[in-house]
C-alpha positions in Angstrom: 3.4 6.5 -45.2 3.4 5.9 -41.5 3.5 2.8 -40.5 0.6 2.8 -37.9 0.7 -0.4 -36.4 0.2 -2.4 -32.7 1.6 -5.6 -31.2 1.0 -7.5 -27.7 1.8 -10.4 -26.0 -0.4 -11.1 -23.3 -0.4 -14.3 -21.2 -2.8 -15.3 -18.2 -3.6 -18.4 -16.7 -6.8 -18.4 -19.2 -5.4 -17.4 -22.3 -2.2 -17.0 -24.4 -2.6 -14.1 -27.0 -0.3 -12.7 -29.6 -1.9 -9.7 -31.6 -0.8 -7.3 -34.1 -3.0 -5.4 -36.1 -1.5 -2.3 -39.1 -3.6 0.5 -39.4 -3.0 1.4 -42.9 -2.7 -2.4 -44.7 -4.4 -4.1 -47.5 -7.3 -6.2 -45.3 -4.9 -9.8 -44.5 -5.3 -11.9 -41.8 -3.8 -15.0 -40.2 -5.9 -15.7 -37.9 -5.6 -19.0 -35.4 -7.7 -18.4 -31.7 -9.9 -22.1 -31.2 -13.0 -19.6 -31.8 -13.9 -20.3 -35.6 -16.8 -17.8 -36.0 -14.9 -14.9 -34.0 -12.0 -15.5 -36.8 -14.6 -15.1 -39.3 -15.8 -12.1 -37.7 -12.4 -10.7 -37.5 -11.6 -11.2 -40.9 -14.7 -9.7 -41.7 -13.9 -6.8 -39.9 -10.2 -6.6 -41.3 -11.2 -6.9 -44.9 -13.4 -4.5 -44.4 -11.4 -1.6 -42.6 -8.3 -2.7 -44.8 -6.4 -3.5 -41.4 -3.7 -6.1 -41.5 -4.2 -8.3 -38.7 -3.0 -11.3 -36.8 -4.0 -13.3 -34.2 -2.5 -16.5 -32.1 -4.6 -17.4 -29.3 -4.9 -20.0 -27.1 -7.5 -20.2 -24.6 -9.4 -22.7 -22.1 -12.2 -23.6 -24.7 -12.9 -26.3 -22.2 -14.8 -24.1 -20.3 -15.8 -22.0 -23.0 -14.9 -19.5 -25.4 -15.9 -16.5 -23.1 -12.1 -16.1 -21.7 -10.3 -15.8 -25.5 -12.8 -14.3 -26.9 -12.9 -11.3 -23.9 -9.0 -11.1 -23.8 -8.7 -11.1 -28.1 -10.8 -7.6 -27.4 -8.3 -6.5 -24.7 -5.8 -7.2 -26.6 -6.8 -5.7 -30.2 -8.2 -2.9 -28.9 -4.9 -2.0 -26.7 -3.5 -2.3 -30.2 -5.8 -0.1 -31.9 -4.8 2.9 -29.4 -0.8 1.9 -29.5 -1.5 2.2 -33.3 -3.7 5.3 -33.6 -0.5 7.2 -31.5 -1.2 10.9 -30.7 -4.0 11.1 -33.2 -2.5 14.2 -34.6 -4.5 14.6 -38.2 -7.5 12.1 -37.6 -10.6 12.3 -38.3 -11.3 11.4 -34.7 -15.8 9.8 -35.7 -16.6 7.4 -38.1 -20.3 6.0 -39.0 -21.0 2.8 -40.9 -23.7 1.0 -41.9 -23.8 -2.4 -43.6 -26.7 -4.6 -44.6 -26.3 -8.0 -45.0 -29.2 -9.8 -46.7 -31.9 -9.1 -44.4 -30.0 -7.4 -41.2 -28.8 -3.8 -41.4 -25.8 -3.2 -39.0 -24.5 0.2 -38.1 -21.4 1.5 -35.7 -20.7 4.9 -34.9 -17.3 5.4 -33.6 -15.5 8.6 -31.0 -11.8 8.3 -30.3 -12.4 10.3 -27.8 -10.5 9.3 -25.2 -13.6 8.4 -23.3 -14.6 5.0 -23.3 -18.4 4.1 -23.7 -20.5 1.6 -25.1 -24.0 1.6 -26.4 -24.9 -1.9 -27.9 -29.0 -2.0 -28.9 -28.9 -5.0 -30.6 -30.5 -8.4 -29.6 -30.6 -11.8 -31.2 -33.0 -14.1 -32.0 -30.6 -17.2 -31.3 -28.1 -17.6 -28.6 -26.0 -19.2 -30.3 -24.4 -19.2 -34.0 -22.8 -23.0 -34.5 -21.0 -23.2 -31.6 -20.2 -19.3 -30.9 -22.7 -17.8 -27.5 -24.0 -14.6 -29.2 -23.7 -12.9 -26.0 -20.3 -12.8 -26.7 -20.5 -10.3 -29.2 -21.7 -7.7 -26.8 -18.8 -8.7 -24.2 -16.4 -8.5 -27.4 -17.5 -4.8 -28.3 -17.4 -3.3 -24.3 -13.9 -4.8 -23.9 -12.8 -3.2 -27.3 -14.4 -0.1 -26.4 -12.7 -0.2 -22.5 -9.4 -0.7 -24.1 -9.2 1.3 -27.4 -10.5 3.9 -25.2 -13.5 4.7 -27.6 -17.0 5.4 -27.6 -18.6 2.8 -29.6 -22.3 2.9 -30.7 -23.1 -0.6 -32.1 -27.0 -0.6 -33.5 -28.5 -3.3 -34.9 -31.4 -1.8 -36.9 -33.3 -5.4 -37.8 -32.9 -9.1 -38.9 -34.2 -12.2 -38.0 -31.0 -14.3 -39.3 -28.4 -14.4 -36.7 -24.9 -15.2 -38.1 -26.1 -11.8 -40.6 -26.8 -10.0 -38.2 -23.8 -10.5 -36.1 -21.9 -9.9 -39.8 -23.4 -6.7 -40.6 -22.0 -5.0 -36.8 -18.4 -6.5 -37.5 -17.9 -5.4 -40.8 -19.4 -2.0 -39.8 -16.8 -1.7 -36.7 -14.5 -2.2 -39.8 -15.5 0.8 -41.7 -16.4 3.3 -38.7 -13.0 2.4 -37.6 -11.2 3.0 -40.5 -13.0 6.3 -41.3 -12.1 7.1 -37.7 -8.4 6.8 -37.9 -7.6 8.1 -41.4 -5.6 10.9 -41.6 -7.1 14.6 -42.2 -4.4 16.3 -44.2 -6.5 19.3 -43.1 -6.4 18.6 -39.7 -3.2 19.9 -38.4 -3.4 19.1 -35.0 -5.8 16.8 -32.3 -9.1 17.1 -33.7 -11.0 18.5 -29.9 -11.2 22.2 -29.3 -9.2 21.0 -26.1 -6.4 20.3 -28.0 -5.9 16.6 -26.5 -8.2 14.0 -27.0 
């Protein structure tokens, strides 16, 4: 098997990130950024798109957690494309949705090439523990920007917060791996314009 995988090193005066994610892995993490819910959240989303991925960021948490948590979705999703390659043989769209509890998450992914986010999904709490939920939507358009994907993140209901923050990441987990499996029927880019 391939082995589809991504790596960075990016360093600003903000943050310090190291980031490699492999495509086709078992669903570990290691997972260190300062951001505790955001590592749950991407463990979430590992497990549940059977990625391998690691993360080792510092950030200025003394301003906030906007900075790392902004540049950890630069980062993975710069990774995401380096790992995805050509995309000869993928399936290209993948659609998940995930309840959890009471909330029912769903994410609809296009490696298209194109990037795009729509995010219809509001919370009743600004923040979860510590974590500013407006974070999650700042976390999603940066992934989007850099994986150079459209990403449709829809929040169908909840009323719990943390759950419904849950059910979107480990959605993004699935749509993503359904996105970049390999098609053994698909012999080529999967566009009728032959590049994607």
């Amino acid at each position: 098997m391939n082995h589809r995988s991504g790596s960075i090193q990016r360093t600003t005066k903000e943050t310090n990130i190291q980031l490699n994610i492999q495509l086709d892995g078992q669903g570990e993490t290691e997972l260190s950024t300062g951001v505790p819910f955001l590592e749950h959240m991407l463990d979430l989303f590992a497990k549940h798109g059977l990625f391998d991925l690691k993360v080792v960021a510092q950030g200025d948490h003394e301003v906030d957690d906007h900075h790392t948590v902004e540049d950890i979705a630069i980062c993975l999703g710069e990774t995401i494309r380096e790992a995805i390659g050509d995309k000869k043989g993928i399936r290209r769209y993948g659609n998940a949705s995930v309840p959890m509890d009471e909330s029912l998450g769903q994410v609809i992914i296009d490696l298209s090439n194109r990037p795009h986010l729509e995010f219809r999904a509001d919370f009743p709490q600004g923040k979860v523990g510590n974590f500013d939920t407006e974070l999650v939507h700042e976390f999603f358009w940066k992934l989007a920007l850099e994986a150079r994907m459209n990403l449709h993140v829809i929040l169908h209901y909840g009323r719990n917060t943390h759950h419904m923050i849950e059910s979107l990441f480990k959605a993004l987990g699935r749509a993503l791996d359904m996105a970049t499996q390999v098609d053994p029927r698909v012999k080529s880019v999967p566009s009728s314009k032959g590049v994607l």
